[in-house]
N, C-alpha and C positions, 0 to 999 in steps of 0.2 A: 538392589532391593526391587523386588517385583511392587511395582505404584497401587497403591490403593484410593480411590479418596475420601474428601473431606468427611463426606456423608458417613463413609466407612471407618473413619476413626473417632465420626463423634459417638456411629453407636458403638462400636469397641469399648468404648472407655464409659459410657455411660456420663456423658457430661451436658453441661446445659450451652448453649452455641451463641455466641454474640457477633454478629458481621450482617454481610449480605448474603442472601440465601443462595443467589447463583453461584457464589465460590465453595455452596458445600457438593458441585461435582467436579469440581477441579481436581487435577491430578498432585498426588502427593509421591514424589519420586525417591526421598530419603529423607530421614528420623534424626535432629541433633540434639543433643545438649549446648553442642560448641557453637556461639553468635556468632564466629566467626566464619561458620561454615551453612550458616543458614540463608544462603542467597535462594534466590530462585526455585521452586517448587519441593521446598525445605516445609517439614512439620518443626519448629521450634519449639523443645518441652522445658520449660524454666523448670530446674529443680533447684532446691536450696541446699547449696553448700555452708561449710563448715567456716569458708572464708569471702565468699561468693554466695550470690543470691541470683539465681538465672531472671526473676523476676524483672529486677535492674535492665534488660536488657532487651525486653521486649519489643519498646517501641524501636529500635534501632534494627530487631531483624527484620520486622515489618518495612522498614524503610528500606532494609537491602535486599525487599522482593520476597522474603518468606512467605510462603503461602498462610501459613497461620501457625498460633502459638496456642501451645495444653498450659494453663496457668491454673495456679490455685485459688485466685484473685480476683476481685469483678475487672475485667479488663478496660482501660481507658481507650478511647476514640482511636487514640492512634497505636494501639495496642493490638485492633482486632483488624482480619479474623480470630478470632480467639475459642479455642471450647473449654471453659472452668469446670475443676474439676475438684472434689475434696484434696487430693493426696495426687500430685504429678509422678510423684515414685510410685504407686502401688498401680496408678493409669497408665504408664509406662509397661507395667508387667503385663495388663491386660492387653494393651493394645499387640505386645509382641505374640500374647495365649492365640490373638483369634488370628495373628497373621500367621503364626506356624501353621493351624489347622486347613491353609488354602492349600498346603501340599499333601499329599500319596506316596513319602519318601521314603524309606529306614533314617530313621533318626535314631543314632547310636546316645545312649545319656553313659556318661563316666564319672565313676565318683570312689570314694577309697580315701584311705588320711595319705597315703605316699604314693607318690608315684603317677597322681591324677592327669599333669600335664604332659608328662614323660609320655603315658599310655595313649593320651589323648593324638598325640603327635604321631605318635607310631602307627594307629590306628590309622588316619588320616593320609599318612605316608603309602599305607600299602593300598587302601581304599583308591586313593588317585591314580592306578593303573588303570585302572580301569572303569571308573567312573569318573563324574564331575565334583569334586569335591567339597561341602561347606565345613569350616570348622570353626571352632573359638579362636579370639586371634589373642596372641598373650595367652594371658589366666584371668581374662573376664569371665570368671566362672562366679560371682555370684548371683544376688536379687538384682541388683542392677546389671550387671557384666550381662547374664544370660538374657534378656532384655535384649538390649545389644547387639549379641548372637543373633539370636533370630531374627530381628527385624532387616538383616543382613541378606536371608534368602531370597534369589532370588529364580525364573523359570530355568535357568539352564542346570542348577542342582540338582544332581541325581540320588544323591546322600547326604547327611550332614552327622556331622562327630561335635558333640555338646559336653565340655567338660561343667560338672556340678557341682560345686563346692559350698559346705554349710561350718557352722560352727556351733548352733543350737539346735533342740528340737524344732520343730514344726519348718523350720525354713525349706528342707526340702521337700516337704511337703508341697509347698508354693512353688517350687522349681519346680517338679516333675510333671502341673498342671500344667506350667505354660512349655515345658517340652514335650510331652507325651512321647517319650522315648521308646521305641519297638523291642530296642535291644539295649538292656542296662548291662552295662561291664563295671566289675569292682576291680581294685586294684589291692590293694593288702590295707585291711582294718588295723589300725594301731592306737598309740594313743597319743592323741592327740587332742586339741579342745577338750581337756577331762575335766577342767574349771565349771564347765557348761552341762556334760556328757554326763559324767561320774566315771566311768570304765568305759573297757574295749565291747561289753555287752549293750551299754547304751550308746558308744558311737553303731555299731552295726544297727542298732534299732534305729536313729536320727538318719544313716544313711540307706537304710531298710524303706525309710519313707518314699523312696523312687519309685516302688512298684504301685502305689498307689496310682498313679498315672497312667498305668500300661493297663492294657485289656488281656482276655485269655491268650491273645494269639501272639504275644511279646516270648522274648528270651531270655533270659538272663544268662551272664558269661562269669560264673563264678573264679576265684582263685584257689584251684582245692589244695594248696601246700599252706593257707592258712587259716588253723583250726577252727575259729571262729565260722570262717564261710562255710564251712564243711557241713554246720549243722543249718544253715539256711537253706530250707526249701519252700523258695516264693509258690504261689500257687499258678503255675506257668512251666515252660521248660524250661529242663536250666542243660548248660555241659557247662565242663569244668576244665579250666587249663593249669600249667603247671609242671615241675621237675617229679612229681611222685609216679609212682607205679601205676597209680588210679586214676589218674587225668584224662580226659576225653581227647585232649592236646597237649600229648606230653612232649618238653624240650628232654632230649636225650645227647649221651655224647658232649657234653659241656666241653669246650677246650677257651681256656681262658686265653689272651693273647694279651692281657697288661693293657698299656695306651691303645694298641690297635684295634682292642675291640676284644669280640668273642664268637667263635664259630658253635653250633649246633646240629644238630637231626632233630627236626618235627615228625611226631609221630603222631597219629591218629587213625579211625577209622576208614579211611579210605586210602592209606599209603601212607607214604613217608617221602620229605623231601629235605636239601640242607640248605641252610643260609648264615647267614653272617652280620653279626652288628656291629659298624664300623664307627662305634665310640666308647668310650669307658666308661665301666660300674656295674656292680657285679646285677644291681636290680634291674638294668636293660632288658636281662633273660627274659622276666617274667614280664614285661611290658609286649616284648617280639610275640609270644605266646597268645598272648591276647590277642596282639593283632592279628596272628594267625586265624585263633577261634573266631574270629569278626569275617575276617576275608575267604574263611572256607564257609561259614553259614550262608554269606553272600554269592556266594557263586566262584570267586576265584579259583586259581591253579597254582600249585605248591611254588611254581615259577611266578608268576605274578608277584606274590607274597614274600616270597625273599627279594625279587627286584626291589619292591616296597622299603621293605627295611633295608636292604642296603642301601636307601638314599634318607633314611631317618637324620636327624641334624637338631642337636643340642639344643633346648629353647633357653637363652636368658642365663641367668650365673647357676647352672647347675652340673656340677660336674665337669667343670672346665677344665681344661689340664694345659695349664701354660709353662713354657721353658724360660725359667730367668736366670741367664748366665748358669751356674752350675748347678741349678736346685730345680726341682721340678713343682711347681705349685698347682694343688686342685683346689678351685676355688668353687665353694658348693654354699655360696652365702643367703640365697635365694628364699630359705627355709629349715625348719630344725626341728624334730621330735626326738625320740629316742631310738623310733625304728628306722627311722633316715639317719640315723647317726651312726647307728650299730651298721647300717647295711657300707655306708659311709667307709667306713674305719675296713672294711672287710673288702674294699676295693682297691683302697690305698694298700693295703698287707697285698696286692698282686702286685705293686710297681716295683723296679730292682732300685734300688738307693741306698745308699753308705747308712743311713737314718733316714726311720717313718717317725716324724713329727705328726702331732694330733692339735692343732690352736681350738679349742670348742668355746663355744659362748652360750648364754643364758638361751632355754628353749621355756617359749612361753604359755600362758593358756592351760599348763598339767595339772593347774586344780591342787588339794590337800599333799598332796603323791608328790609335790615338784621335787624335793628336797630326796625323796629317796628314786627317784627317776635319774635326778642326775647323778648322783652315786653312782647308779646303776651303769651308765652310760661312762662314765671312767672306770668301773671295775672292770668295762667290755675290751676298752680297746687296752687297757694294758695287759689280760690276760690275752686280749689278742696279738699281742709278742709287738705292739706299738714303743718305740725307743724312747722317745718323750710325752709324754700329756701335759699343753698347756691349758690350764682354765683361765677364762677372764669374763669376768661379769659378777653382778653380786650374787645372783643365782649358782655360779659356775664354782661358786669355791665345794659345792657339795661335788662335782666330778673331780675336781681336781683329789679332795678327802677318798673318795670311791677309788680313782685310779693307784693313790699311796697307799693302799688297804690292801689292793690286791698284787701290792711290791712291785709298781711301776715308777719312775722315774717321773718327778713333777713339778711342773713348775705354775703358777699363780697369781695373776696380776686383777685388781680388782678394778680396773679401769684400763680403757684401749688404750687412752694414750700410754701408759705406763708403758703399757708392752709395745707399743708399734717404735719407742722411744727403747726400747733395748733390746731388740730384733736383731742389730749387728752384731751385738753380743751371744746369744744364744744359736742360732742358727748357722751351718756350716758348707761349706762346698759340699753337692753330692747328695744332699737333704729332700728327702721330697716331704711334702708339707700338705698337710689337709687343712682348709680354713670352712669353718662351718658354724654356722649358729641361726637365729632365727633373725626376719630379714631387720627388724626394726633397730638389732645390732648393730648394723649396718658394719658390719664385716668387712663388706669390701675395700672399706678403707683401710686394711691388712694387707687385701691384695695388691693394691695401688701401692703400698709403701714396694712389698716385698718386688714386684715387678717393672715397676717405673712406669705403668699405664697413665 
């Protein structure tokens, strides 16, 4: 983190300052939540958790040399320096708004219902050829995550890639103030949070909110293979990447390779070059694309760019592809909508195996729609020539009803243990297996059975 001090983060946050006045030009070298990382020229910001109160712990960072603590609180004697503030979560966001604004960088902002992290990473990957790179770590992509993010840059950044993630209106709104992003990249509008949203019309409006932050002279890097973005014209430049005709960077040449990955031709305005992404699922394409449109606006070379993505690397349970004795499992437990289920099920239909198994679980958040969303999402993969459809969850008996409608083969267990408990029975040598649901499912504990992890 480039240091800022005290002075400069009591006026950040707009708060009222309790200590000695010479420690407001002390230097502040890093931002925690965690007391036990607040030694020595540490800002300690008490926020209140759900089972924790950072409060609690303020006179103890002070004792272990934090420079001072953002509390909500009149702070006690041995609590300060201290700057009180109404709200350490919303002072938090502030303080990271004014520390972006000390850099002159492209700041990439990412946002989309699918695919955000995936893009974000790939992005990131190709970007480090040839710059210094900052990026989100994980999928601290929200109010607080992005926070976080930023307060991370520091002078030797020459970029930084911010993935954005909301779930209501107005949130990003607040994200895109404290990113001011150059270049907004979407990844594919779906649905997703529709409990919140209503439709794919009001997710694109909630994530439409990003341009609010940019000025005339930002980009937007649209998805033009989905319809929705098609009709999005920020008031700014946009190109557009994508498998269609009409893309500004079109991937061409698709050659699927299964587990290995998938080779292409990038095409665009200024030539064409090939690369290859050495991991599975068929939605990689459109992520590599992206990072293409990011690394040719930036200045790179068709080689740069596929160097990039040939060292792209899986973040976290998504799309994982493990070999347990004779059955191949993709473990994609991470997250779940319909459009990451459908892309999902149309990844697994490339792998060779005796039987494609489908295990899907409850996808959350879809609002009035749930019940014919998940239909939908077993009508998909058994027309899409899927050998089994398991549902499990209470949500899930409408995919399993969807997959038997459209004369797929089904089976239905209304609780994990049930099924993780007759797994030996169902499942065969040669089987390759999709486990997917949303994360609070918590899935993995499927994969743990079926793997011995």
């Amino acid at each position: 983190m480039k240091p800022f001090t005290l002075r400069d983060a009591l006026n950040a946050v707009n708060g009222r300052y309790f200590g000695d006045e010479a420690a407001l030009d002390r230097a502040i070298d890093r931002v925690t939540s965690d007391s036990r990382t607040a030694g020595p020229g540490a800002l300690f910001i008490a926020l209140k958790g759900t089972r924790v109160d950072g409060h609690d712990f303020m006179a103890g960072c002070i004792a272990a040399g934090a420079l001072a603590c953002l509390t909500e609180r009149e702070p006690a004697p041995q609590e300060r320096p201290a700057i009180q503030v109404e709200s350490t979560f919303r002072a938090t966001g502030a303080l990271a708004a004014w520390h972006r604004s000390r850099f002159n960088i492209p700041v990439i902002g990412i946002t989309g219902s699918v695919g955000k992290t995936t893009t974000k990473e790939m992005i990131a990957a190709v970007l480090s050829q040839r710059f210094n790179t900052h990026k989100t770590q994980k999928n601290l992509n929200n109010e607080l995550g992005v926070p976080w993010t930023l307060l991370r840059l520091d002078d030797g950044h020459q970029v930084s890639v911010v993935e954005m993630g909301i779930s209501d209106f107005g949130e990003m709104r607040r994200l895109t103030h404290m990113v001011r992003p150059t270049i907004a990249v979407f990844s594919v509008i779906g649905d997703a949070h529709l409990e919140f949203l209503g439709d794919r019309q009001g997710v694109m409006r909630a994530k439409g909110e990003i341009f609010e932050g940019m000025d005339g002279s930002g980009l937007a890097v649209l998805n033009g293979d989905d319809p929705i973005q098609q009709k999005c014209h920020p008031d700014m430049r946009r190109i557009t990447y994508g498998l269609g005709e009409g893309c500004d960077v079109r991937g061409a040449d698709v050659r699927n390779l299964g587990e290995a990955g998938m080779r292409m031709t990038v095409r665009h305005s200024g030539g064409a070059f090939e690369l290859a992404i050495p991991a599975f699922g068929s939605h990689l394409a459109s992520a590599a694309l992206a990072a293409a449109a990011v690394g040719l606006e930036l200045g790179l070379t068709g080689e740069e760019i596929a160097r990039g993505v040939a060292q792209y690397h899986t973040v976290g349970d998504r799309a994982r592809v493990i070999h347990a004795g004779d059955m191949t499992i993709v473990s994609d437990c991470y997250n779940a909508n319909p459009n990451s289920c459908q892309a999902a099920v149309d990844s697994l239909m490339r792998l060779a195996g005796k039987r494609r198994v489908c295990i899907l679980g409850d996808m959350l958040e879809l609002g009035p729609r749930t019940a014919e969303l998940h239909r939908g999402v077993g009508a998909y993969a058994a027309k899409a020539g899927v050998d089994l459809v398991i549902g499990c969850g209470a949500l899930s008996k409408a995919i399993a009803d969807g997959a038997k409608a459209a004369g797929g083969d089904v089976l239905y267990y209304e609780d994990k243990a049930g099924l993780i408990d007759a797994l030996g029975d169902i499942l065969r040598p040669g089987d390759c297996v999709l486990v997917k649901a949303s994360h609070s499912m918590a899935f993995e504990e499927i994969v743990e059975r079926l793997t011995g992890e």
